[in-house]
N, C-alpha and C positions, 0 to 999 in steps of 0.2 A: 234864794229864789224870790221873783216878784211877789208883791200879792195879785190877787186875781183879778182885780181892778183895774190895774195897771195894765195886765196882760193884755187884757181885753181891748183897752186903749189904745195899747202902741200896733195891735194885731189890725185893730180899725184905722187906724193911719196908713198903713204899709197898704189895705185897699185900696186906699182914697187914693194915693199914690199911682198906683198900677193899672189901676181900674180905665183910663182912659188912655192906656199902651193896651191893653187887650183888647176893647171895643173896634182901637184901630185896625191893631192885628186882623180882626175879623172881619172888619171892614174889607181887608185889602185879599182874605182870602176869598171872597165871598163874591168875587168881582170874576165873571166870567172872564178866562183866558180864549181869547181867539186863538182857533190854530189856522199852523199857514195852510194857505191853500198846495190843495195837490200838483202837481208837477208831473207830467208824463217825460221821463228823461229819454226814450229812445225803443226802438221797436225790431222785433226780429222774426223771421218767417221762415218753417220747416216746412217742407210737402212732403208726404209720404204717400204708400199706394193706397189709403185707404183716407185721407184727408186732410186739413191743412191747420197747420196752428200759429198762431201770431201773437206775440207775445207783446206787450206795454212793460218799460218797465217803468215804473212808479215812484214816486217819493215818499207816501207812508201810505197806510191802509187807508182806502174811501170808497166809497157807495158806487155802483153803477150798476147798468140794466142795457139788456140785449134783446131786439128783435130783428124781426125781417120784413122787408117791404116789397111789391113784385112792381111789375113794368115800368122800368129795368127792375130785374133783380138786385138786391142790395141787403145787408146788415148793416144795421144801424149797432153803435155804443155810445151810450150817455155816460159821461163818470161827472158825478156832480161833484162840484165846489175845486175845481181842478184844470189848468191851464196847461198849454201844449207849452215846452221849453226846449223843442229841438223839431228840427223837418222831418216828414214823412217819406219825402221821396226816395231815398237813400235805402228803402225798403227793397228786394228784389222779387218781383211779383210773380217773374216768368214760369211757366210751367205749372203756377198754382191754380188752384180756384177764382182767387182773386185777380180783378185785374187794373184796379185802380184803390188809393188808400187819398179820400179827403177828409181834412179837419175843418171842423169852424166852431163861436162861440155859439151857446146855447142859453139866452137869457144873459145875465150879469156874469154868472157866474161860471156855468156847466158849463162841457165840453164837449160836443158830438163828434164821434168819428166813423165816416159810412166809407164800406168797403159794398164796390162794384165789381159783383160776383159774374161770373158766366152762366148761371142758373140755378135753380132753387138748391138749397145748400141747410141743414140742419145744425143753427150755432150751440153752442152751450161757453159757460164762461164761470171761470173761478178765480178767486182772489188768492195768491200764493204770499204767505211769509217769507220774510228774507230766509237764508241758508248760508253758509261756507261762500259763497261765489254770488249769488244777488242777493238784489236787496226783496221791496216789493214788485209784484207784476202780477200783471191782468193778463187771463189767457183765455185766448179766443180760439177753439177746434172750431171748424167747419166740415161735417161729412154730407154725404148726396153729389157731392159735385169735383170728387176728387177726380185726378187723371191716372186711371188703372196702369202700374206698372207693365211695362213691354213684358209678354213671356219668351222666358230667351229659347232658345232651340235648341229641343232635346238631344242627345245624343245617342243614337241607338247601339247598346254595348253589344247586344245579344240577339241573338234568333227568334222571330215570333215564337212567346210560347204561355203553355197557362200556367208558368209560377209568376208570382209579384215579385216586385224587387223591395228587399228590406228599404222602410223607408226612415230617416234618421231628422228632425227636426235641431235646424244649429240656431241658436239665439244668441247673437252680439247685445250684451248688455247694454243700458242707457240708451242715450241716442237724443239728439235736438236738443231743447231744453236742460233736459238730464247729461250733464256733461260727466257722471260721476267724477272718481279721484282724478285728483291733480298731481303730476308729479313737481320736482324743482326747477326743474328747465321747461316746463307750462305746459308739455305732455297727456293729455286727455285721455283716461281712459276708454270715453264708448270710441273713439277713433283708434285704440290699439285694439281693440277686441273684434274690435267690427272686419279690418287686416286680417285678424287670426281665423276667426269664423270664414271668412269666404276663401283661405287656404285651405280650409277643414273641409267645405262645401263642395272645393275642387276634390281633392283628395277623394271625398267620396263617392263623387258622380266619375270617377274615372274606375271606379273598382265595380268588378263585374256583377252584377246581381245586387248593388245599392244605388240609392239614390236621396242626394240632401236637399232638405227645405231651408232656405234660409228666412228667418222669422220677419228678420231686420235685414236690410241690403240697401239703407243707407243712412243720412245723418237725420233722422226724425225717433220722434219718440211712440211708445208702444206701452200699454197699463201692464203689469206685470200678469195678473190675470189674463187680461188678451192675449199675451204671449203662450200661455198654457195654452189656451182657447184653439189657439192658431195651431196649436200640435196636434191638439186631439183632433181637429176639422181633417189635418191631411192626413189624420191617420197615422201618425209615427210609430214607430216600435219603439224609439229611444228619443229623447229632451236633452239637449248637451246646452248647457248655457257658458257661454263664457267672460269672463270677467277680469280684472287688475285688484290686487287688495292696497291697503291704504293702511299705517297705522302712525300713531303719533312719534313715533322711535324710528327714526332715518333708518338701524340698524335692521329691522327684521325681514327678513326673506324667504324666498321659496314658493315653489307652488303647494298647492291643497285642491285637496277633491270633497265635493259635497252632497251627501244625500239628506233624503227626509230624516228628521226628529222622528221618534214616536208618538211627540207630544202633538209636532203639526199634523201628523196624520191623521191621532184623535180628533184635533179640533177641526178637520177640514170633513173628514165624516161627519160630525156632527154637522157642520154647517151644508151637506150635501142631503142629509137626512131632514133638515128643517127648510131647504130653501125648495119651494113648488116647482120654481123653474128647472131644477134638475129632471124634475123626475119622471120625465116624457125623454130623458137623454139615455145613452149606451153609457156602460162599466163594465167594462172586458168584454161588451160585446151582447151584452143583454140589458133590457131597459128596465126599468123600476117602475113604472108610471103603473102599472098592473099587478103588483104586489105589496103583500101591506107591511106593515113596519118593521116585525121581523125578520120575515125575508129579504126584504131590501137590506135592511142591516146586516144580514148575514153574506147577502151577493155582495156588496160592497166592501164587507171588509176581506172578502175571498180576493176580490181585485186588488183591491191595497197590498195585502200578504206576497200575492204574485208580483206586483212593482216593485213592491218594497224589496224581495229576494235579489231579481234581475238587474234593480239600480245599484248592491250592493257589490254583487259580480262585475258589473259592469267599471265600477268605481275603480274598485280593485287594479283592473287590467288596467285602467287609464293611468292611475298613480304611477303604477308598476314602469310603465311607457314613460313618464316623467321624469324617473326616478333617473333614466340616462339620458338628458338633455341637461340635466341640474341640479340645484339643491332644492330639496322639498319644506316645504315648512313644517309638515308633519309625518312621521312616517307610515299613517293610518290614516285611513279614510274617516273625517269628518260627517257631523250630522248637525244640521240645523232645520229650521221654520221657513227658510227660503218660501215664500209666494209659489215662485217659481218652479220648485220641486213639488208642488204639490196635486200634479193630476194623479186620481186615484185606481186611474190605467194605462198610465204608460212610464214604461219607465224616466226617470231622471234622475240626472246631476250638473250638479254644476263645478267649474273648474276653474281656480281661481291661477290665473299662471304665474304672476310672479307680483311684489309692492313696488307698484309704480313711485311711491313713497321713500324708496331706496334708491339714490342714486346710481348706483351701478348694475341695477335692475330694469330703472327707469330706461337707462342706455341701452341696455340687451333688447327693450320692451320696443324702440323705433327701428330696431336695425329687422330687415325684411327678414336676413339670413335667419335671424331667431324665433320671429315669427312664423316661420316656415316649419322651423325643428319644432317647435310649442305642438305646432297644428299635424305636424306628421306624428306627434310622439300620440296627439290622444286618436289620432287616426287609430294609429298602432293597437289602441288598446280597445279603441274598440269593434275594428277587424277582428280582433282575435276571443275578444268576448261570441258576436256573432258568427265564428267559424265552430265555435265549441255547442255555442245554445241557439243557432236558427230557427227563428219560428217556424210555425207547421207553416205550406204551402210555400215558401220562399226558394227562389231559383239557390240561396244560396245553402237550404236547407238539403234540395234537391241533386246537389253538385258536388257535396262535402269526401275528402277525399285524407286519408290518415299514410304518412310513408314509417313503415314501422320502421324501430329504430334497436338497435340490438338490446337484448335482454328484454323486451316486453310482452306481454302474455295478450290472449284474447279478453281475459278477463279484466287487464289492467286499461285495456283501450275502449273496452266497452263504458265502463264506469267512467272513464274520462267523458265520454260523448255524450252519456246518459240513454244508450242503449241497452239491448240485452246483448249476450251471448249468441244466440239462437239468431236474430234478425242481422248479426254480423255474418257468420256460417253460410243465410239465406242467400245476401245479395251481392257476397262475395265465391258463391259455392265450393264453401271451404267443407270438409269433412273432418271430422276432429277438432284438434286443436292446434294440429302445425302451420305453422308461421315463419316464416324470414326474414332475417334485417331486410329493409331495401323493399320489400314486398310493399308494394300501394291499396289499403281498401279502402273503398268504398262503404261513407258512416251513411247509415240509412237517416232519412229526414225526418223523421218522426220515430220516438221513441216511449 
């Protein structure tokens, strides 16, 4: 071993040495790196009935700000430190809010871009991180100044009368922006689902005493909340949301049915119990804004119980309907946190038809003829859920009609419908208990 002398000596050399390669080092970290400027690579524009969004897409995350300016009307975007690298015009404006898109420089650097609206219009704008399919984009909603969807014309199935018609809320998932999964041959799910939904939406406007909302009715996007929103507005009895699953394994297949968690349900309670703006709204039908903590807790989770029941039934019957058009992915109804599932009065599920992710899924999933049997199978299920449990006042409540079938008892059809004994006897004027194959009664509509 050296002596310490020494040590010390050769340990102060090796400084001396070093010492001006680390100075450099730090030098050269120390030196501000310019980043490139921004890049607007190209632009894209959705209308929907209720507003318009316009999408930037970008080359990294950067700074911008939004206003509005009037005579003419106009939106203004500034995105600082950031250059246009592709045309505008290429844009399709028609039938939107907007109706011209111009660029120009803003000082050295910035980049302004005003959109010439048709009249006052309320912007708002978010910066998106890339995902699976883009990179970054700046997105521009504009509502106030949408073009209200045509209402198409009704079809009168039935005779003026004072029942309502079950009404059934269908939501095509994704939409615009939101292209969800991808299949391998470039298969988009919101465009298969969106096919499937407005065959389900037929389906149900053709059947006597329903009638469908479609949430989505065409290639634009909708907040998942909003979507909920939109059911409860029309008043739905039933939330059918439809969907394509995706997973990393080409192999997996089948459809699946989905209800609420327990977990999302506590947590959407909670969050209905602490947010103000609920509580001037309806929960099965009674409002909260005039009760105090724990009676809204309690009305609320009386509603949840009741959805939660009805979505489970419901599920059931749809699966069941699936289960002869295909392979399922599960032989039980699923439960998840879905957003989407989670109005705390009306029923939902959502139904995932097949993995677009599967090639030979993906294939089933463009051919119409399959998308027809998808939409006629969850029809199926849930025709037959609503034949069994019609809500009080519903023509279809009021119409319900049972053909007994040999070996069945009064007691055995009552309990099917969720009547009594007694109110079958009533409004069939049976005495007794005899019954005959073949014989048609009449289920009373509330039980």
């Amino acid at each position: 071993m050296l002596p310490a002398r020494h040590r010390q000596s050769r340990e102060c050399a090796i400084v001396r040495r070093t010492l001006p390669i680390i100075v450099l080092l730090a030098a050269v970290f120390s030196v501000p790196v310019l980043a490139e400027q921004g890049r607007v690579l190209g632009a894209r524009l959705w209308q929907g009935p209720e507003g318009t969004r316009l999408v930037f897409d970008v080359s990294r995350e950067l700074s911008h700000n939004v206003f509005t300016l009037q005579n003419p009307d106009r939106v203004v975007i500034d995105l600082k430190d950031t250059r246009l690298a592709t045309e505008l015009n290429h844009v399709n404006v028609g039938g939107s809010a907007i109706k011209a898109i111009r660029a120009g420089l803003r000082g050295a650097k910035d980049l302004r871009i005003v959109l010439d609206v048709g009249g006052k219009v309320s912007p708002t704008t978010m910066l998106l991180k890339p995902n699976r399919e883009y990179g970054y984009r700046v997105v521009v909603d504009l509502s106030g100044s949408a073009r209200p969807a045509p209402t198409p014309p009704r079809i009168v199935k039935q005779a003026p009368t004072d029942k309502r018609d079950i009404v059934i809320a269908v939501d095509a998932g994704h939409g615009g922006e939101d292209s969800g999964a991808r299949g391998k041959r470039g298969t988009l799910e919101k465009h298969v689902v969106l096919q499937i939904a407005r065959r389900l939406a037929e389906y149900i406007n053709n059947q006597r005493g329903m009638r469908a909302v479609l949430i989505r009715d065409g290639d634009y996007y909708i907040g998942l909340r909003k979507r909920m929103n939109k059911a409860r507005q029309a008043q739905a009895d039933l939330f059918v949301s439809i969907h394509a699953d995706a997973f990393r394994d080409p192999r997996a297949q089948g459809s699946s049915v989905f209800t609420l968690s327990a977990r999302g349900a506590t947590s959407e309670a909670a969050r209905w119990l602490a947010d103000r703006e609920n509580a001037s709204d309806l929960v099965g039908g009674v409002t909260l804004d005039d009760k105090d903590g724990m009676l809204a807790s309690v009305l609320l989770d009386l509603a949840q119980t009741a959805s939660s029941d009805a979505s489970a039934r419901v599920a059931n019957y749809v699966l069941y309907g699936l289960k002869r058009v295909g392979h399922v992915h599960s032989s039980s109804v699923q439960q998840a946190g879905f957003a989407v599932l989670k109005s705390p009065d009306v029923p939902s599920i959502l139904v995932e038809t097949a993995f677009i992710s599967n090639p030979g899924e993906e294939a089933k999933l463009r051919n119409p003829k399959h998308q027809d049997a998808i939409a006629r199978a969850v029809f199926d299920g849930i025709k037959t859920y609503f034949e069994r449990f019609p809500p009080a006042g519903t023509l279809v409540a009021a119409s319900r009609r049972h053909i007994i079938g040999r070996g069945e008892t009064l007691s055995e059809i009552a309990k099917r419908y969720q009547v009594s004994i007694d109110q079958l006897r009533l409004v069939n004027n049976i005495n007794g208990d005899s019954i005959f194959p073949g014989q048609v009664l009449r289920i009373p509509g509330e039980g």
